[in-house]
N, C-alpha and C positions, 0 to 999 in steps of 0.2 A: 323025157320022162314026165308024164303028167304028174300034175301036184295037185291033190284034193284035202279041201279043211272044212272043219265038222263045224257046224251053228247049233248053238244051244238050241231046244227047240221051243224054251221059255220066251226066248227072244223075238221067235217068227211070229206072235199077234202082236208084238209090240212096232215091229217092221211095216206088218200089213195097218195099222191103226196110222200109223205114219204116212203111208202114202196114201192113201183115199184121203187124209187130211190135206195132205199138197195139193192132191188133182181137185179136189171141191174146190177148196180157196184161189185152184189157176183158172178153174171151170165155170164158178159161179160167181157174178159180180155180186157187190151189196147192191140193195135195190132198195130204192123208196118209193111209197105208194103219194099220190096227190088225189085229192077230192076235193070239186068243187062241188057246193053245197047250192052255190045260185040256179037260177032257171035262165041262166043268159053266160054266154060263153066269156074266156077271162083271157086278154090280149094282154102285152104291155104290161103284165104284174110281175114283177121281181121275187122271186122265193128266195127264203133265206136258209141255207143249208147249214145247221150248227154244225161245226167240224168236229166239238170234242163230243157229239151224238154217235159219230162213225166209227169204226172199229181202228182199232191204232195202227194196222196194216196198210189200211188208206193214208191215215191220215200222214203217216213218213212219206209216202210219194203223192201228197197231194196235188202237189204244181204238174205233175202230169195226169193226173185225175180229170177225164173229159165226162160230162153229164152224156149219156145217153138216151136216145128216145129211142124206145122199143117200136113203138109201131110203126114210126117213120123210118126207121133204120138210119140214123143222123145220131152227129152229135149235137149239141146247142151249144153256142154261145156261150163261154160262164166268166167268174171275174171272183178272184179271191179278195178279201179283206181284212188288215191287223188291223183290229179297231181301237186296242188299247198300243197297240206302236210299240210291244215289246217283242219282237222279230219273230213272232210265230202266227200265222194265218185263223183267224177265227171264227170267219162267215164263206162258206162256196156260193156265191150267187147265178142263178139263172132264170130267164122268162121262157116257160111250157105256154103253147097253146092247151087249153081246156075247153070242150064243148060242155053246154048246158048238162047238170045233175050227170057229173059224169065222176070216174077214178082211174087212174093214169099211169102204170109205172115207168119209171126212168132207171138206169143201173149207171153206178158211180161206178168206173173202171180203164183203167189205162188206156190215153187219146192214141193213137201211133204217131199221129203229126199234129200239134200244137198250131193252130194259127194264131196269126198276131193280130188279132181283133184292134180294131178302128178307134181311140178314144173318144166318143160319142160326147161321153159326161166328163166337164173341164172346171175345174177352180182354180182358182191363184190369187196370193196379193197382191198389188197392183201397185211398185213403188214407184214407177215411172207417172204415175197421175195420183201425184202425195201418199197416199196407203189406200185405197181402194180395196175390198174382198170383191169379186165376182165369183158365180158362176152359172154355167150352163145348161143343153143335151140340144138336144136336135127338133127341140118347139120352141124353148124357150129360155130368156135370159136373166138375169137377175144382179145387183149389185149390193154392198152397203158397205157402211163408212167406218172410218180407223182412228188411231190415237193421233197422228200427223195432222188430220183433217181439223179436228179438235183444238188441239194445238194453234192452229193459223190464227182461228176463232177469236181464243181466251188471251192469243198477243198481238189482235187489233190488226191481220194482216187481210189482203183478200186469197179470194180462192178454197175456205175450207169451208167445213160444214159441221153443225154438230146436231146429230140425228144418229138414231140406232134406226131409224124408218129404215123400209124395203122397196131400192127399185125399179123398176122394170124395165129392161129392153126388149123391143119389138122385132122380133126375128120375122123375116118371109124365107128364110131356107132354111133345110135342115144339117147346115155345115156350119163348124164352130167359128163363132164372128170375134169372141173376146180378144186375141193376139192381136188379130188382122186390123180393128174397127184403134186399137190404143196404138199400136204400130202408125200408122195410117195418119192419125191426129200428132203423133208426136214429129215424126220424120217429114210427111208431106201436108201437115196444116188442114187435112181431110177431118170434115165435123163429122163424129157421129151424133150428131142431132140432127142431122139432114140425111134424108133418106136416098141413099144411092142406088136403090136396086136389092137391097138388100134386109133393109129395117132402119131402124133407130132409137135411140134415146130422145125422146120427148117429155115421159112421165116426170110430173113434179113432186117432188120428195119434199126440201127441204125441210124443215123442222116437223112435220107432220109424220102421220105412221106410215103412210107412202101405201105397200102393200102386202101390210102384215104385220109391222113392228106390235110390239105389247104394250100395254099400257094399264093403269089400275086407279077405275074411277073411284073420285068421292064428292058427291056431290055435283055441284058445277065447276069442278077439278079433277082432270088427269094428271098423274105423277108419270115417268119416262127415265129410260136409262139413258145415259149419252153412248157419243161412240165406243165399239167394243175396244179392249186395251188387248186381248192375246189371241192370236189363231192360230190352228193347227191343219194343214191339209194333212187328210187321215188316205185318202185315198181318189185317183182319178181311174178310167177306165172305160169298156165299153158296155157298161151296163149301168155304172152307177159313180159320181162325185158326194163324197162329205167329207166333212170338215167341223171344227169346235170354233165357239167362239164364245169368248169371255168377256164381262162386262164386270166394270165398278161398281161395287154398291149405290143403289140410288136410294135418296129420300122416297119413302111411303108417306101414306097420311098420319102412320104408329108407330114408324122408325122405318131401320135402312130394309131395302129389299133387293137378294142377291141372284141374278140371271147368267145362266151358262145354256147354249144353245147344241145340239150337234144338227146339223142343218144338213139333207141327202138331196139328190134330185134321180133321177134314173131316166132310164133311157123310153121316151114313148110319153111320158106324163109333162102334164101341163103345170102340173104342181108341183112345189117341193115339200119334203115333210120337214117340220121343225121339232125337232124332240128338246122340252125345255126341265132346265133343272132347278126351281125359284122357292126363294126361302125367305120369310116374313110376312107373310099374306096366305090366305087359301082361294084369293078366286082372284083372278085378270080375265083382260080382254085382249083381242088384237084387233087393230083398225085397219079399214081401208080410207082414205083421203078423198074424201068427197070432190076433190076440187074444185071445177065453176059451178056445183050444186045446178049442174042438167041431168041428171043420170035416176036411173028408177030402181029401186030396192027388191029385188026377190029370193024369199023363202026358199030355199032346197032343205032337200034332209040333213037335219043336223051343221046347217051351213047357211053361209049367204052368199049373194049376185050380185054386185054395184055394177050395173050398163050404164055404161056411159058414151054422151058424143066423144069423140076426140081426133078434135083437126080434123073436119070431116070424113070419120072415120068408127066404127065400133069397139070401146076397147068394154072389157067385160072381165072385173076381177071376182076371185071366190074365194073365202074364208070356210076350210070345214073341219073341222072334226069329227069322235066318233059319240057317241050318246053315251059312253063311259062322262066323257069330260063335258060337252054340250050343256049350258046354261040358258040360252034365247041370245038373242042379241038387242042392239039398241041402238040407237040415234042422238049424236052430239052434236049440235049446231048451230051452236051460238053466232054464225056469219063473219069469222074470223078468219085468215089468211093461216093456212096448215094446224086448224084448230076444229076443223068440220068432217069428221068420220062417218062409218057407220062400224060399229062395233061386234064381234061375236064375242059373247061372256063363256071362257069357262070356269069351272069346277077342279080345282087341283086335286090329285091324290097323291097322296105323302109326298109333299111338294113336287110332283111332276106331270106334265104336260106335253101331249103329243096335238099337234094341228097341221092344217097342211093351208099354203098359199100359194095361189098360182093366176093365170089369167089366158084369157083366148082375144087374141087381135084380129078384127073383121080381113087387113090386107095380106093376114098369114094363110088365108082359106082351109084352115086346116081341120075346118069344119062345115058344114052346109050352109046350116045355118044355125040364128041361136038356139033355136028350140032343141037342135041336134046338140049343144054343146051343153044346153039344163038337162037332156035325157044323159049325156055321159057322165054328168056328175051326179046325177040321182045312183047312179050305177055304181058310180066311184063309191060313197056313200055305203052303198049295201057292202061291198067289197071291202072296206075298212071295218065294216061291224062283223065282216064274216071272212074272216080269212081264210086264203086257201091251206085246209087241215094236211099235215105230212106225217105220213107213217113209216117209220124208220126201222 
């Protein structure tokens, strides 16, 4: 005996309003639009995906949220981030190609198969070589110094340093050296100051800004932080490493001045950006280290070039920013032993400070030549004043 039961018929638009609501939302991804505004195509740029921008239906299944490219029928590459480290995701990042004066869409919508992307970008402490901060990506390396190093210093021992300076390791390949190069020296006595095939630590730091440290001129006097006292690895990955670093109040020329760093590098760039957070001053610098004072000084936009020889060799560091903060730069050179920079000045706003420091090594090839590496930072340059715009 069949059985048949009545539906209000008040209820059937309410039914039908219900499912074209499911099937849209199973149907249609969120999309965001991208516009580049340059007349030269954008490689290597990091987009930053605000998470709490996206509808709350993504945002519960984010970790399998794959960025889509529509035109290439691909997913890309992406890389979440907690940036305040209270167990919820706060940035989806990934790198689109962009041809010149172009708009782009992508759709945020469920990967089927997640890959496990490569960690390109690498930080850590480094307690195995006293406290050491490094980090990486696949051009370039970087280091600076800790409370332990400090320490060594002020109780008259050897082996430490005290420097907030930045600096450099010379990578010739694009696979992460940090583990391998401290493993290496500690287990089998292998220098990384001696280049095996691979790069090295040569650049001299010590008490200087090395390549990039801040400083705040008065006079024929720079003031300096020492070593940082706290850090935080915020996050590694295959698109991007940051992390915080925190510094003790230093003597200014007017009283103390307070420095906290969150320092990124991403995957492709030669530079790292430093976002600084400083309190008792309105304007600093950051230095590059002149070292043997052979190297020739050049203007870019909103930035500077120290070329220099090194160990027959081209090593070629840049200070830039964007023309928000860009003050000119300057020349300290008193002939002094990690006392001889060359300076970018900026301009704080409500105490804070965005710059980027970075460098290109002649045996890394990972450019033609120099002129090809001033053309990629005149570009870098426009691309930091003009970000790539996202419509959500």
């Amino acid at each position: 005996m069949k059985k048949y039961y009545k539906i209000k018929l008040s209820i059937i638009p309410l039914l039908i309003i219900s499912i074209i609501s499911i099937l849209s939302c199973s149907s249609e991804p969120f999309s965001i639009e991208l516009n580049n505004q340059l007349d030269f195509s954008r490689h290597y740029e990091t987009v930053e995906i605000d998470i709490n921008k996206i509808p709350e239906s993504i945002q519960s299944s984010i970790e399998k949220i794959g960025i889509y490219d529509v035109e290439k029928e691909t997913f890309l590459t992406k890389q979440l981030i907690d940036m305040n480290q209270d167990g919820v995701m706060d940035l989806l990042l990934f790198q689109p190609n962009l041809a010149p004066m172009s708009s782009k869409i992508f759709h945020l919508k469920l990967q089927p198969e997640m890959s496990n992307a490569f960690d390109n970008c690498f930080s850590r402490i480094v307690p195995e070589r006293i406290d050491d901060y490094t980090w990486e990506n696949d051009k370039v390396a970087f280091r600076t110094y800790g409370p332990a190093a400090q320490l060594l210093v002020e109780g008259g021992k050897k082996g430490g340093i005290i420097s907030s300076g930045i600096d450099c390791w010379l990578k010739k390949v694009d696979y992460p050296i940090i583990n391998k190069w401290y493993k290496e020296s500690e287990e089998k006595g292998i220098s990384y100051h001696e280049d095996h095939g691979e790069g090295l630590d040569n650049f001299h730091v010590g008490a200087s800004r090395g390549a990039g440290g801040l400083a705040l001129m008065m006079g024929e006097k720079y003031y300096v932080s020492k070593n940082f006292i706290n850090h935080e690895t915020i996050s590694n990955g295959p698109l991007r490493t940051v992390f915080r670093l925190d510094y003790e109040d230093w003597d200014g020329p007017y009283g103390k001045i307070s420095e906290h760093k969150i320092i990124s590098l991403d995957k492709g760039s030669n530079l790292s950006k430093i976002e600084v957070n400083i309190k008792g001053t309105n304007n600093i610098s950051a230095g590059i280290s002149l070292q043997d004072n052979n190297g020739s000084i050049i203007e870019i936009n909103n930035g500077i070039l120290l070329k220099q020889n090194h160990f027959e060799t081209i090593l070629s560091n840049v200070l830039l920013t964007s023309s928000k903060y860009y003050d000119g730069f300057h020349v300290y050179n008193p002939k002094i032993k990690d006392k001889n920079h060359v300076f970018l000045d900026f301009k704080l706003k409500e105490g804070k400070l965005v710059y980027y420091s970075g460098f290109h090594w002649s045996e890394s090839k990972q450019f033609k030549d120099h002129s090809s590496w001033e053309a990629h930072l005149n570009q870098l340059a426009a691309k930091i004043d003009n970000p790539i715009q996202i419509k959500y």
